[in-house]
DRENSEGU-582640 format. One record per residue (C-alpha): residue number from 1; residue in three letters; chain; x, y, z. Coordinates in pm, whole numbers, plus 50000, padded with zeros to 5 digits. Layout:
# DRENSEGU-582640
<node><n>NUM</n><res>ALA</res><chain>A</chain><u>X</u><v>Y</v><w>Z</w></node>
...
***
This chain:
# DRENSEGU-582640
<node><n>1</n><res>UNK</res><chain>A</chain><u>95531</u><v>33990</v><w>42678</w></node>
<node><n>2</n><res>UNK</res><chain>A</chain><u>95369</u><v>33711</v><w>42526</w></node>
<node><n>3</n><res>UNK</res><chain>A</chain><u>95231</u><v>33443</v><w>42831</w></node>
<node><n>4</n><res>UNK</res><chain>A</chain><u>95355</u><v>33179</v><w>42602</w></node>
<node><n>5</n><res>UNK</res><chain>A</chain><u>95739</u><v>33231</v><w>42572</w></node>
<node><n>6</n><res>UNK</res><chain>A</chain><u>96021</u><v>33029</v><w>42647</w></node>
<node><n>7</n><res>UNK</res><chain>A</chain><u>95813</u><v>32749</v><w>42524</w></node>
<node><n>8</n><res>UNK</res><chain>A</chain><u>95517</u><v>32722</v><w>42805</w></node>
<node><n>9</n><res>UNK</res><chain>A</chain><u>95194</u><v>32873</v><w>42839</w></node>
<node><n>10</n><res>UNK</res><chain>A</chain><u>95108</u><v>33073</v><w>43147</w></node>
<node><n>11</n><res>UNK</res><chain>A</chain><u>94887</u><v>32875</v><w>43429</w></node>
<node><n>12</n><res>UNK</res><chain>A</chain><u>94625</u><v>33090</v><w>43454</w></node>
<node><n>13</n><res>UNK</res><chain>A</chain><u>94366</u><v>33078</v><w>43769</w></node>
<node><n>14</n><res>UNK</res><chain>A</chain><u>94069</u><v>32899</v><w>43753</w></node>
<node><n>15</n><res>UNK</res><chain>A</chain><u>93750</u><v>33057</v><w>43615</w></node>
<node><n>16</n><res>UNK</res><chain>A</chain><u>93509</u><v>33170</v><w>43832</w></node>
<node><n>17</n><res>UNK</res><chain>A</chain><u>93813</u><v>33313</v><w>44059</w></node>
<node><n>18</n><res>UNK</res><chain>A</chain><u>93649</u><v>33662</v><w>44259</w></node>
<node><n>19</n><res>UNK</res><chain>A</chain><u>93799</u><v>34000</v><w>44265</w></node>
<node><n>20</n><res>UNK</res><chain>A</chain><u>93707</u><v>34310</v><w>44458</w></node>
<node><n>21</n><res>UNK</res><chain>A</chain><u>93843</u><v>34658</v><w>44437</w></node>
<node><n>22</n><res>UNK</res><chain>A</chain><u>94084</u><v>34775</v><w>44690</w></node>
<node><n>23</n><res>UNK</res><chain>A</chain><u>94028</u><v>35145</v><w>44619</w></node>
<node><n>24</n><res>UNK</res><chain>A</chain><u>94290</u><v>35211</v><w>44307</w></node>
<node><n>25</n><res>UNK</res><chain>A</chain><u>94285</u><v>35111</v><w>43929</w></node>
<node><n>26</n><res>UNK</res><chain>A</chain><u>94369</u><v>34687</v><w>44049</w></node>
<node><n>27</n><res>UNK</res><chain>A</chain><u>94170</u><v>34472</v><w>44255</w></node>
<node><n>28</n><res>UNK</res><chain>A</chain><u>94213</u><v>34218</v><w>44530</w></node>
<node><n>29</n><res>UNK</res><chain>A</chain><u>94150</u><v>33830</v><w>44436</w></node>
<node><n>30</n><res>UNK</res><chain>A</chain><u>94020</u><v>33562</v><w>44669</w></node>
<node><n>31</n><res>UNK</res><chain>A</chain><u>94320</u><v>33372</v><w>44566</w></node>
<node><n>32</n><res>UNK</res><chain>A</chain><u>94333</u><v>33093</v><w>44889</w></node>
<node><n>33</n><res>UNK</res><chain>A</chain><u>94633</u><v>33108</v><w>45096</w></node>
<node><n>34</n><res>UNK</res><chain>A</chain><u>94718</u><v>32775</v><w>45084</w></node>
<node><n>35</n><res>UNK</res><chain>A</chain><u>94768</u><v>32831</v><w>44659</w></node>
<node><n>36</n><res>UNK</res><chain>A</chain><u>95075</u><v>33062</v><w>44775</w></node>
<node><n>37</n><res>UNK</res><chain>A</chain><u>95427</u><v>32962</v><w>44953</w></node>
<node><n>38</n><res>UNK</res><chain>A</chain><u>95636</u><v>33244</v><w>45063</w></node>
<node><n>39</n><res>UNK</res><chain>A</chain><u>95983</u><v>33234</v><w>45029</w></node>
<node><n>40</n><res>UNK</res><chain>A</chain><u>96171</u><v>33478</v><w>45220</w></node>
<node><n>41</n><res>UNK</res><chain>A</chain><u>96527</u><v>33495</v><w>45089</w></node>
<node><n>42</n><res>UNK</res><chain>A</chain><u>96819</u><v>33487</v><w>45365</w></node>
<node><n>43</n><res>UNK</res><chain>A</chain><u>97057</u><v>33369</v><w>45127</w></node>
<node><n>44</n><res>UNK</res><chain>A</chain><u>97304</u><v>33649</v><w>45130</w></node>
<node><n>45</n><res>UNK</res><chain>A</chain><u>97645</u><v>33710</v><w>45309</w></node>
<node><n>46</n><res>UNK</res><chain>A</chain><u>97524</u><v>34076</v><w>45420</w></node>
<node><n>47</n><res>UNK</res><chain>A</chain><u>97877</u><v>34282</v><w>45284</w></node>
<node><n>48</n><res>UNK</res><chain>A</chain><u>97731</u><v>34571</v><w>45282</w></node>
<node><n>49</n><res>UNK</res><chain>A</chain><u>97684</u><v>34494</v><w>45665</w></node>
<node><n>50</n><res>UNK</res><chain>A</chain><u>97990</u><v>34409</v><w>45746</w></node>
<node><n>51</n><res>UNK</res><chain>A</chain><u>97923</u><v>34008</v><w>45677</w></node>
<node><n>52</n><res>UNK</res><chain>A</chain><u>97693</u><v>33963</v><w>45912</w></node>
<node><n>53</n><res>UNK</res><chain>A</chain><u>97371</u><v>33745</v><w>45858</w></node>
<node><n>54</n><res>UNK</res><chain>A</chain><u>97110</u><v>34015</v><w>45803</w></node>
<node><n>55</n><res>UNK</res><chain>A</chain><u>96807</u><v>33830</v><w>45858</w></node>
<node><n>56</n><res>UNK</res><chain>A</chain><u>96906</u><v>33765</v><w>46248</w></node>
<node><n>57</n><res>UNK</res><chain>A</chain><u>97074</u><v>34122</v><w>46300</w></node>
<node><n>58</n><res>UNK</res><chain>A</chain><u>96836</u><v>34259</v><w>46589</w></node>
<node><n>59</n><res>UNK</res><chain>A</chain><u>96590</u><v>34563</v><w>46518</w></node>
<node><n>60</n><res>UNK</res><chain>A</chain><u>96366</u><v>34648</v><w>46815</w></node>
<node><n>61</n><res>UNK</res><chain>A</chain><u>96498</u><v>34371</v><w>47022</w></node>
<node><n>62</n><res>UNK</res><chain>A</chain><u>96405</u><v>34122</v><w>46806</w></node>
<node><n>63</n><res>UNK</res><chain>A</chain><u>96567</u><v>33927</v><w>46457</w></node>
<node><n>64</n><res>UNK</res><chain>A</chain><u>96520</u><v>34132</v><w>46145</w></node>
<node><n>65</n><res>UNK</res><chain>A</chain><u>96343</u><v>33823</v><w>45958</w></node>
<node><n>66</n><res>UNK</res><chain>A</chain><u>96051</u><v>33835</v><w>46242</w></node>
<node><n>67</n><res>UNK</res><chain>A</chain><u>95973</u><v>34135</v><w>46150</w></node>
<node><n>68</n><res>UNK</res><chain>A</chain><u>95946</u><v>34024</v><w>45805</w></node>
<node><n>69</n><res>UNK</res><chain>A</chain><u>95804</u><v>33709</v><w>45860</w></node>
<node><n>70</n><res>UNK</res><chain>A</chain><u>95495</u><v>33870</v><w>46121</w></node>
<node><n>71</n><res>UNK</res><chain>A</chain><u>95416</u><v>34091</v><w>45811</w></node>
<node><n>72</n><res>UNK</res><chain>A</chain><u>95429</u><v>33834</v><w>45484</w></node>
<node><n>73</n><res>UNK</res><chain>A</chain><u>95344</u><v>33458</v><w>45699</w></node>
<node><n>74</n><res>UNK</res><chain>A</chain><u>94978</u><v>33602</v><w>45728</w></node>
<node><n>75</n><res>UNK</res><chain>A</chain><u>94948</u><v>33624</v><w>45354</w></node>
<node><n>76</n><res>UNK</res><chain>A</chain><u>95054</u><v>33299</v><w>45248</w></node>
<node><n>77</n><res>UNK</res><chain>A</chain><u>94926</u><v>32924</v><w>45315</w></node>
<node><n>78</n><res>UNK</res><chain>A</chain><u>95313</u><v>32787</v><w>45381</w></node>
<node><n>79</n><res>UNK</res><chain>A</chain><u>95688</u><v>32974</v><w>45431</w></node>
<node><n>80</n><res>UNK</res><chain>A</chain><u>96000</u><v>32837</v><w>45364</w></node>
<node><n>81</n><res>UNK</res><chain>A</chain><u>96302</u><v>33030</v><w>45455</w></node>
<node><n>82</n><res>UNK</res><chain>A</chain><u>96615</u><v>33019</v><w>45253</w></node>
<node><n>83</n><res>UNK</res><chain>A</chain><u>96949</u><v>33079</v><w>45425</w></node>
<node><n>84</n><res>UNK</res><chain>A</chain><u>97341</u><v>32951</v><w>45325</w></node>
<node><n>85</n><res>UNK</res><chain>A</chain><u>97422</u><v>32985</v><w>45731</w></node>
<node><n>86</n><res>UNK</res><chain>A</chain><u>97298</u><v>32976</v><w>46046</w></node>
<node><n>87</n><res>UNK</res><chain>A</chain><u>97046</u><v>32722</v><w>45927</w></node>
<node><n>88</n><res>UNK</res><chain>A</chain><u>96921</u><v>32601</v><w>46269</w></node>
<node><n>89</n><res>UNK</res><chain>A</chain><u>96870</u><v>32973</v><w>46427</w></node>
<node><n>90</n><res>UNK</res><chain>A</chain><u>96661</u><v>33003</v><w>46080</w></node>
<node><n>91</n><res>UNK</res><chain>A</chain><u>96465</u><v>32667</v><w>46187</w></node>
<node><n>92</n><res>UNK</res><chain>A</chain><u>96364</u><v>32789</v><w>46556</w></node>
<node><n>93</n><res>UNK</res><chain>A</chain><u>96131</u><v>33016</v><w>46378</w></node>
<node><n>94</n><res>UNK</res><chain>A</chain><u>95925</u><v>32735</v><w>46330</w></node>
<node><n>95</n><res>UNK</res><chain>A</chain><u>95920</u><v>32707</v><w>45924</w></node>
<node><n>96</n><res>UNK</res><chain>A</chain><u>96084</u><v>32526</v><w>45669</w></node>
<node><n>97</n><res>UNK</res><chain>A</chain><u>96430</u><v>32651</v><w>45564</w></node>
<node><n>98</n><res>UNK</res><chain>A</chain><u>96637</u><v>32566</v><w>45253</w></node>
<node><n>99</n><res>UNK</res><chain>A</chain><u>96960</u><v>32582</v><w>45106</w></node>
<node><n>100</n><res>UNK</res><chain>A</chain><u>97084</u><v>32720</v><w>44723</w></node>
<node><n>101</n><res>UNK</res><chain>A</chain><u>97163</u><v>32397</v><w>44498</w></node>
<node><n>102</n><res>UNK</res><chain>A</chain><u>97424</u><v>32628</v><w>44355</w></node>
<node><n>103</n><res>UNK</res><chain>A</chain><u>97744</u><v>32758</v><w>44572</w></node>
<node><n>104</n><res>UNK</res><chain>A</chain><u>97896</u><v>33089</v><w>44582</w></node>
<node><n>105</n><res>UNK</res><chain>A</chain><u>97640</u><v>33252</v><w>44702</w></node>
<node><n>106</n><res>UNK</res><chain>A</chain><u>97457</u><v>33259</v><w>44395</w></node>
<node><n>107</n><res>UNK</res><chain>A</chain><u>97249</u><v>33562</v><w>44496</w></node>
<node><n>108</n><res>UNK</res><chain>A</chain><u>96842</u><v>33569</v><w>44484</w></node>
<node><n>109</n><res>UNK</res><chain>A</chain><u>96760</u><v>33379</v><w>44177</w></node>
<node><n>110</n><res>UNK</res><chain>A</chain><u>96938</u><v>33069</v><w>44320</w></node>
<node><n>111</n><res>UNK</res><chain>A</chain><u>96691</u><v>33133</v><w>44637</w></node>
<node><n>112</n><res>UNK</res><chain>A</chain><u>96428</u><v>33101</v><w>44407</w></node>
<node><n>113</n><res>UNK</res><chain>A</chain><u>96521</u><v>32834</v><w>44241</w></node>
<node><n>114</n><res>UNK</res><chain>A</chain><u>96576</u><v>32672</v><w>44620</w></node>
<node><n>115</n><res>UNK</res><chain>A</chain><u>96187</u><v>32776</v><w>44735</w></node>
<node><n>116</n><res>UNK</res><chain>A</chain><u>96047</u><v>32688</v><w>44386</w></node>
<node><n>117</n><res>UNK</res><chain>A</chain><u>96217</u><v>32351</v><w>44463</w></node>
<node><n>118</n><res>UNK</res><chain>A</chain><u>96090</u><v>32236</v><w>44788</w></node>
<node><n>119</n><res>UNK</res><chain>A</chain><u>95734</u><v>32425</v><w>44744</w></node>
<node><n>120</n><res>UNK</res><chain>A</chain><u>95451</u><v>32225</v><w>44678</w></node>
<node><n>121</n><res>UNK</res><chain>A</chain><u>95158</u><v>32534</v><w>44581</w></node>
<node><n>122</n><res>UNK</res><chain>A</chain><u>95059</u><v>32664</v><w>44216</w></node>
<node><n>123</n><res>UNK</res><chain>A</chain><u>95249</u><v>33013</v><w>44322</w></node>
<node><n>124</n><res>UNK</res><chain>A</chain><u>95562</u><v>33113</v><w>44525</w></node>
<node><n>125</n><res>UNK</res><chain>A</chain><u>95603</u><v>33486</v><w>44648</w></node>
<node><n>126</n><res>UNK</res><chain>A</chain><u>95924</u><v>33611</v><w>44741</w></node>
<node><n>127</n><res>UNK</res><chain>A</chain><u>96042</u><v>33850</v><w>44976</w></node>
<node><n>128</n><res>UNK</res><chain>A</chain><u>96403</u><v>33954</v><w>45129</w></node>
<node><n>129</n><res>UNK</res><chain>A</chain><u>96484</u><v>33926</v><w>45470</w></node>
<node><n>130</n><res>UNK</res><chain>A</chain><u>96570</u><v>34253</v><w>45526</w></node>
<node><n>131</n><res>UNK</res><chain>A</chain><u>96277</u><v>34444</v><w>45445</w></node>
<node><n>132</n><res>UNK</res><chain>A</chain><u>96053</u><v>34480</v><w>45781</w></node>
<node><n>133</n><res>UNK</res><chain>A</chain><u>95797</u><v>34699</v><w>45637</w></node>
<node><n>134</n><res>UNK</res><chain>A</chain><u>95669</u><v>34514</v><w>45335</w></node>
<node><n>135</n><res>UNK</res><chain>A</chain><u>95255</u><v>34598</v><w>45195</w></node>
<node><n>136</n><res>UNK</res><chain>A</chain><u>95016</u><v>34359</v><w>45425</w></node>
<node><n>137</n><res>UNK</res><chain>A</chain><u>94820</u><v>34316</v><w>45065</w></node>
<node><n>138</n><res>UNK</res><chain>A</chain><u>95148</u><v>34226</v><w>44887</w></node>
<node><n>139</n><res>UNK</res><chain>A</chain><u>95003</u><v>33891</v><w>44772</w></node>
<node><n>140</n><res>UNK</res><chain>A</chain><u>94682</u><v>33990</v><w>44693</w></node>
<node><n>141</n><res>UNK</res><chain>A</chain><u>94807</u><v>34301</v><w>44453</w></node>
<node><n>142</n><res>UNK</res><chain>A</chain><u>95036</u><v>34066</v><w>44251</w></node>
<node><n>143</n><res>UNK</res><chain>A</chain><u>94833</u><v>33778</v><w>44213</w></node>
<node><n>144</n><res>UNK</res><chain>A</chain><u>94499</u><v>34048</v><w>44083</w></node>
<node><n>145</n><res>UNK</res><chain>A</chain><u>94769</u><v>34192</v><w>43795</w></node>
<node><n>146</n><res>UNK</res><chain>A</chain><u>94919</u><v>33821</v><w>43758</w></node>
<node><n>147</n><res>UNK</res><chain>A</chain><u>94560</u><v>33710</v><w>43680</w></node>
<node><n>148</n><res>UNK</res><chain>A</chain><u>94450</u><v>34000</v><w>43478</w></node>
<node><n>149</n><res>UNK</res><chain>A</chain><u>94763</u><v>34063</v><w>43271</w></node>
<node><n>150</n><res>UNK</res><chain>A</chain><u>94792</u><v>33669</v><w>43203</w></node>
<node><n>151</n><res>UNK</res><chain>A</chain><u>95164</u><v>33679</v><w>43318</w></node>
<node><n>152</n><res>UNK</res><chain>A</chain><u>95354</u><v>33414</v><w>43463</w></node>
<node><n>153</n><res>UNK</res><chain>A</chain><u>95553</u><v>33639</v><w>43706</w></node>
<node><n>154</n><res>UNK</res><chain>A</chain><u>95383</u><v>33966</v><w>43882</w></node>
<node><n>155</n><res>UNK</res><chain>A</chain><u>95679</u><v>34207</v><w>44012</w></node>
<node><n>156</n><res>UNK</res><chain>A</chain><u>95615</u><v>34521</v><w>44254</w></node>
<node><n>157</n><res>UNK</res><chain>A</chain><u>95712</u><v>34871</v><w>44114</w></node>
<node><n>158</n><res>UNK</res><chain>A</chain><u>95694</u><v>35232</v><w>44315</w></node>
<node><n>159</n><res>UNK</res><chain>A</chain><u>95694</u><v>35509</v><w>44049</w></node>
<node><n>160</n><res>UNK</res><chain>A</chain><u>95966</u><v>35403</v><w>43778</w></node>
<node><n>161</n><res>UNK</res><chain>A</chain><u>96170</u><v>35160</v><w>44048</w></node>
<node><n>162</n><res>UNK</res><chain>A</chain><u>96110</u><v>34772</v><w>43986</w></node>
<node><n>163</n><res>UNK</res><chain>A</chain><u>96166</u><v>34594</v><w>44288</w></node>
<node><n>164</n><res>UNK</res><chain>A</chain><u>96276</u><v>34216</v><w>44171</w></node>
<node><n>165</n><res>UNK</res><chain>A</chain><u>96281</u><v>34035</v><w>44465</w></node>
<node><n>166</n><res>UNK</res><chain>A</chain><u>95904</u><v>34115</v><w>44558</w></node>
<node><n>167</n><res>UNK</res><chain>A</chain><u>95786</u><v>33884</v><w>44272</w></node>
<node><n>168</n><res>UNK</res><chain>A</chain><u>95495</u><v>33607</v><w>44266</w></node>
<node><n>169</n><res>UNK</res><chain>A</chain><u>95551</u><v>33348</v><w>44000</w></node>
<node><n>170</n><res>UNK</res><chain>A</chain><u>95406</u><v>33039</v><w>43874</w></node>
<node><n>171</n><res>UNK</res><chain>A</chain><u>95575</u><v>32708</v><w>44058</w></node>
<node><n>172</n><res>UNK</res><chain>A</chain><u>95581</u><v>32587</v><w>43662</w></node>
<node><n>173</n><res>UNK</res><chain>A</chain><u>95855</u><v>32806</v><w>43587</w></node>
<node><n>174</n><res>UNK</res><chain>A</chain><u>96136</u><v>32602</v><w>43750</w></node>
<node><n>175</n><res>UNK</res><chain>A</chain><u>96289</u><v>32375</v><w>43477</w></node>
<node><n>176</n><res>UNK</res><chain>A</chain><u>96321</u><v>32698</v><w>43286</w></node>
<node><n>177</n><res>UNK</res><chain>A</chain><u>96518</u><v>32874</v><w>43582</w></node>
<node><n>178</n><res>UNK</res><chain>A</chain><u>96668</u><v>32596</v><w>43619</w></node>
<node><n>179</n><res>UNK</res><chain>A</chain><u>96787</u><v>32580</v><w>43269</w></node>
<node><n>180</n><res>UNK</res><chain>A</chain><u>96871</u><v>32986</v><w>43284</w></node>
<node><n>181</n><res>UNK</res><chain>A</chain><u>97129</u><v>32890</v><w>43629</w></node>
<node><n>182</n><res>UNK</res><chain>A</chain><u>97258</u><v>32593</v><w>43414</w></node>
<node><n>183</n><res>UNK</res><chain>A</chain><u>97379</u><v>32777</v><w>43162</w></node>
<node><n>184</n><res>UNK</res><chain>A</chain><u>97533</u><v>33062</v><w>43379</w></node>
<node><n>185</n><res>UNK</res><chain>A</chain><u>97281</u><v>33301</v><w>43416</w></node>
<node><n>186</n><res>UNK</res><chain>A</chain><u>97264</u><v>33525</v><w>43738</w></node>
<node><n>187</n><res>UNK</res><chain>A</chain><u>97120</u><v>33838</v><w>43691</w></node>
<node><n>188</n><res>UNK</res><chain>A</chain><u>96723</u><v>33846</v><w>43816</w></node>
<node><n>189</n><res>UNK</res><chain>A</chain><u>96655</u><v>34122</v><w>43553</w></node>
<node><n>190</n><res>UNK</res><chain>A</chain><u>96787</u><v>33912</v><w>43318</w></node>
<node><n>191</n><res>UNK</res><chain>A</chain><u>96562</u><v>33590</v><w>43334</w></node>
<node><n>192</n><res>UNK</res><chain>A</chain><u>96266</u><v>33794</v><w>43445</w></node>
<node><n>193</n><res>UNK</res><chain>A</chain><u>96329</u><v>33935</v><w>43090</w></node>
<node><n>194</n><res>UNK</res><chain>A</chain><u>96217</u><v>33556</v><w>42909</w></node>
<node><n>195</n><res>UNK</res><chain>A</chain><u>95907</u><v>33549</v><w>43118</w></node>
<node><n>196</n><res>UNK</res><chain>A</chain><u>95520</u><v>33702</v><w>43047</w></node>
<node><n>197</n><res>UNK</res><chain>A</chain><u>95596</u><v>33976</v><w>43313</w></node>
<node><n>198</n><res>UNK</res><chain>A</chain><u>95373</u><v>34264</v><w>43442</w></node>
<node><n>199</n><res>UNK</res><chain>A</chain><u>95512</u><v>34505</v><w>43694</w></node>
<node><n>200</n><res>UNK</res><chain>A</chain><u>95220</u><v>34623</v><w>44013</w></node>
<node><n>201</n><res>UNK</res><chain>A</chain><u>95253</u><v>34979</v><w>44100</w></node>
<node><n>202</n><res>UNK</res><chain>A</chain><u>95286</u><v>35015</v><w>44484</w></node>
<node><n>203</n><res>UNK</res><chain>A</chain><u>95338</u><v>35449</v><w>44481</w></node>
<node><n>204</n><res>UNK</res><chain>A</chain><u>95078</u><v>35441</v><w>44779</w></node>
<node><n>205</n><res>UNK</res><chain>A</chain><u>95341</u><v>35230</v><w>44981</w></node>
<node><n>206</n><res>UNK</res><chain>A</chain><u>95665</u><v>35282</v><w>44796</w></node>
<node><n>207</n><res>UNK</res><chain>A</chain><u>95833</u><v>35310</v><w>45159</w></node>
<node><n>208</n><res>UNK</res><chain>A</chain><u>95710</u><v>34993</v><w>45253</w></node>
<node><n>209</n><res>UNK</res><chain>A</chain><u>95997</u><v>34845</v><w>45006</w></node>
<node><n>210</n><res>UNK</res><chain>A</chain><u>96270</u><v>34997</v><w>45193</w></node>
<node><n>211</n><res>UNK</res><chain>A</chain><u>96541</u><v>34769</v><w>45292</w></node>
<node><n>212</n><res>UNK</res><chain>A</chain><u>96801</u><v>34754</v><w>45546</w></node>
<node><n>213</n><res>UNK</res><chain>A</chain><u>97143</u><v>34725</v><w>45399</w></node>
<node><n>214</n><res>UNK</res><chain>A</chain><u>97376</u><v>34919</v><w>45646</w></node>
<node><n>215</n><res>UNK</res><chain>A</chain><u>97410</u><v>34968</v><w>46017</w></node>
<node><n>216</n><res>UNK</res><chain>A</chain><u>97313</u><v>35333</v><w>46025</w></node>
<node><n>217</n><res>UNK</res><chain>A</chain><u>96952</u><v>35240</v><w>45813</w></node>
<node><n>218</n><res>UNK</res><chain>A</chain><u>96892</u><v>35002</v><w>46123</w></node>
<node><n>219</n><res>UNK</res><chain>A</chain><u>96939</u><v>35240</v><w>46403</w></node>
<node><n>220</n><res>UNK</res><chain>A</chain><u>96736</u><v>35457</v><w>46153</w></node>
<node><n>221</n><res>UNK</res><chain>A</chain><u>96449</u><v>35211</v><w>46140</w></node>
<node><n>222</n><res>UNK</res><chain>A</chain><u>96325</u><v>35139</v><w>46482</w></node>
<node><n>223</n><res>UNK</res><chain>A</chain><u>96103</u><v>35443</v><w>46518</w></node>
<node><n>224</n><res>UNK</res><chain>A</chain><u>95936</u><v>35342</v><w>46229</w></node>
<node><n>225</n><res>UNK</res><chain>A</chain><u>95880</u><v>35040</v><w>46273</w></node>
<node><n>226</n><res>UNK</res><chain>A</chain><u>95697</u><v>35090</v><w>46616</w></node>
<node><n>227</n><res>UNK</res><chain>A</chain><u>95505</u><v>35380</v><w>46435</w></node>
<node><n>228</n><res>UNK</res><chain>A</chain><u>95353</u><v>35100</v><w>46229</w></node>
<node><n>229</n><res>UNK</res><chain>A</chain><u>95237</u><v>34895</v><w>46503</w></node>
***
């Protein structure tokens, strides 16, 4: 897509910015951490689950969004959690957590508008609460094929599957997600669709994108996840 739809111009990094190869057809930037804010999303009521709050069901002992959090934290210079209950369990973890603007239960784009809100860095990354295996180089994959492409919003793909809520985007897109919620809009595919997008393949981790939707996949994940440690 054109960088400069919808009316804005892509922020593009600054010249000069390094890359190095990471052993495939992308490469690594030295983006600095403290350019990035991660924003896990929490936001959800968990049906699938049985309406439980996903991010503090226990895998291995311990809250799912830990898990989460001990894997993406490391890769970004500030986290802000965003969760519609059990706010203060969210704030022992020691970060930032905020609230959708909108109601209902909005789903994830109103939990980006929420972290695109309160963060104060160029880019925001986004991850979901419920995935406990993300990539370690998430960040620095999407930001080398944000730079390169010229995008505004880098999205992670394994083989022909998008996956829309592992997204970096410029912090200069919120009036215009704002705008898209004003009007009704909902769907992430759908306002990812009026954005300079380019999707980063991930086939050499395409299980790290599995998520944890039911009770059965979270009796099924433990032995993984200690076969990562």
């Amino acid at each position: 897509m054109d960088p400069h739809a919808c009316g804005f111009a892509a922020a593009l990094p600054p010249e000069g910015t390094q890359f190095a190869p990471w052993g495939g057809p992308s490469a690594l930037t030295s983006i600095p951490r403290n350019d990035v804010t991660g924003i896990v999303l929490a936001g959800g009521q968990g049906r699938r689950m049985g309406g439980v709050d996903k991010g503090l069901v226990l895998l291995d002992g311990r809250p799912l969004v830990t898990h989460v959090l001990d894997r993406f934290a490391p890769q970004v210079g500030d986290v802000i959690i965003n969760a519609n209950q059990n706010v203060e369990h969210y704030r022992a973890f020691g970060y930032r957590v905020v609230t959708d603007a909108i109601g209902g239960f909005a789903g994830p784009l109103a939990g980006l508008h929420a972290g695109l809100t309160g963060a104060a860095t160029p880019y925001v990354v986004t991850a979901p609460c419920d995935s406990p295996f993300l990539p370690l180089d998430l960040v620095a994959r999407l930001f080398a094929a944000l730079a390169r492409e010229r995008a505004q919003l880098a999205v992670a793909k394994t083989f022909d599957q998008p996956h829309p809520v592992f997204a970096l985007v410029q912090r200069d897109v919120l009036p215009h997600l704002a705008s898209f919620l004003d009007s009704g809009g909902r769907k992430i595919d759908a306002w990812y669709a009026t954005l300079a997008v380019t999707e980063v393949p991930f086939d050499n981790e395409a299980d790290a994108f599995r998520n944890i939707n039911t009770r059965a996949e979270l009796e099924n994940s433990a032995q993984p996840l200690s076969n990562n440690r």
